[in-house]
C-alpha positions as CSV (number, residue, x, y, z in Angstrom):
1,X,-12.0,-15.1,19.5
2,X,-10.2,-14.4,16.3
3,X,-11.4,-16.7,13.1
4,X,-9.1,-19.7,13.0
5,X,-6.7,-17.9,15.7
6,X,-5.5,-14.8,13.1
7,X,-5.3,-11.9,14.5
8,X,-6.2,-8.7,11.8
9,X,-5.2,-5.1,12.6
10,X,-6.0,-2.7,9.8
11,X,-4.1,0.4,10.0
12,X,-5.2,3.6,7.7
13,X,-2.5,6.0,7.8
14,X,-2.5,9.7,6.0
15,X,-1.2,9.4,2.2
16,X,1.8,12.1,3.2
17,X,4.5,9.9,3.0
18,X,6.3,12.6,5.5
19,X,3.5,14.1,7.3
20,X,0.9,12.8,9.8
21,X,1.0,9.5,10.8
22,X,4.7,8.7,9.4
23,X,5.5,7.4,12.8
24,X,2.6,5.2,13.2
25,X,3.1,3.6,9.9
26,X,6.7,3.2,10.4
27,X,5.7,1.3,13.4
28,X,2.9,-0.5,11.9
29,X,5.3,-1.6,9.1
30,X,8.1,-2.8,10.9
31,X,5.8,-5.3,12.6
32,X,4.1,-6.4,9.5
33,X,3.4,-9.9,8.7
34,X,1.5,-8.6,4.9
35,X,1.1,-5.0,3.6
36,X,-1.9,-3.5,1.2
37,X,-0.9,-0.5,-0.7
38,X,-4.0,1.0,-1.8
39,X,-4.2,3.6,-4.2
40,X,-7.0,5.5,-6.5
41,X,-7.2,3.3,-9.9
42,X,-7.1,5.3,-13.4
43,X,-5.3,8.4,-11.4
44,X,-1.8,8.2,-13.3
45,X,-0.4,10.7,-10.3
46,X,-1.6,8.1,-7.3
47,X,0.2,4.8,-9.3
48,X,3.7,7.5,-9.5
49,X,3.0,7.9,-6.2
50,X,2.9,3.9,-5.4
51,X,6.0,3.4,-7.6
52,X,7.8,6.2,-6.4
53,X,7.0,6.5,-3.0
54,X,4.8,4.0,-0.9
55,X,6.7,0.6,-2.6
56,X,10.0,2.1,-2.3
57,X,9.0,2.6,1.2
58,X,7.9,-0.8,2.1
59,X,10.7,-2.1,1.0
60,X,12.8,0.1,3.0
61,X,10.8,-0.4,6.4
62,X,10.1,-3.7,6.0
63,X,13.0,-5.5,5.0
64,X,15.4,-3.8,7.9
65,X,12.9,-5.4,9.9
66,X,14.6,-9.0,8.4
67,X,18.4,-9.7,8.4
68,X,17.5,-12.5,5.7
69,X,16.4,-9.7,3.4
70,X,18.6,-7.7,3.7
71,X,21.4,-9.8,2.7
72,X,18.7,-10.7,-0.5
73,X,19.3,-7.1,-1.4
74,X,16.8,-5.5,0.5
75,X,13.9,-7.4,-0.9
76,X,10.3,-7.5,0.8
77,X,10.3,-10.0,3.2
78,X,6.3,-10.1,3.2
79,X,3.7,-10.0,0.8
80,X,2.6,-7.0,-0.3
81,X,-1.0,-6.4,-2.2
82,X,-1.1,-3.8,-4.5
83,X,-5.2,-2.8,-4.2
84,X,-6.9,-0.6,-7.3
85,X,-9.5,1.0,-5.4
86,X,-12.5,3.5,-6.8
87,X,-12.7,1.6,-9.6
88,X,-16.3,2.3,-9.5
89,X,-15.1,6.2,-10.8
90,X,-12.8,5.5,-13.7
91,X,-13.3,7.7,-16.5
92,X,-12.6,6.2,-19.6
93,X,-10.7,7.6,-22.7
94,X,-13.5,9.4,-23.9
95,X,-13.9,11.2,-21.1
96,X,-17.5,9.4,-19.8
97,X,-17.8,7.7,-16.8
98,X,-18.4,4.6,-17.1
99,X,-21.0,3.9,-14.7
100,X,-23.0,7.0,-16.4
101,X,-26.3,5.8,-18.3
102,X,-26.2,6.3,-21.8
């Protein structure tokens, strides 16, 4: 049984927008009820990447899914989470690691 009745499915797809796994995450997102976006934080080329490619993307997939939305301009019609992840490895402008002992 599912915590209060929610059913979760997690779906990890390749970061090729084109490549393997396109069509399962094209499926996945067209029956999303929430979408995370997670990307590398303090890599300047994997937040392009989010702007450019993976939100642009959501938006496409999942607001065809939703005649409401796309009246509304093609907005998301679910939430989507944008998640920082490897924060743990972000250099900082110095060019240490922050996690390194001084």
């Amino acid at each position: 049984a599912m915590p209060d009745g929610v059913a979760l499915e997690v779906v990890d797809t390749s970061s090729d927008a084109k490549g393997k796994g396109a069509d399962e995450r094209a499926l996945a997102l067209a029956e999303a009820d929430a979408v995370v976006v997670a990307y590398r934080a303090g890599s300047e080329e994997a937040l392009r990447r989010v702007t450019e490619t993976w939100l642009p993307l959501v938006r496409r997939t999942c607001a065809s899914k939703d005649a409401a939305a796309n009246s509304a301009g093609g907005k998301v019609a679910v939430p989507v989470v944008l998640a920082g992840c490897q924060t743990d490895r972000r250099v900082d402008r110095a060019g240490a690691n922050e996690n390194t002992p001084e």
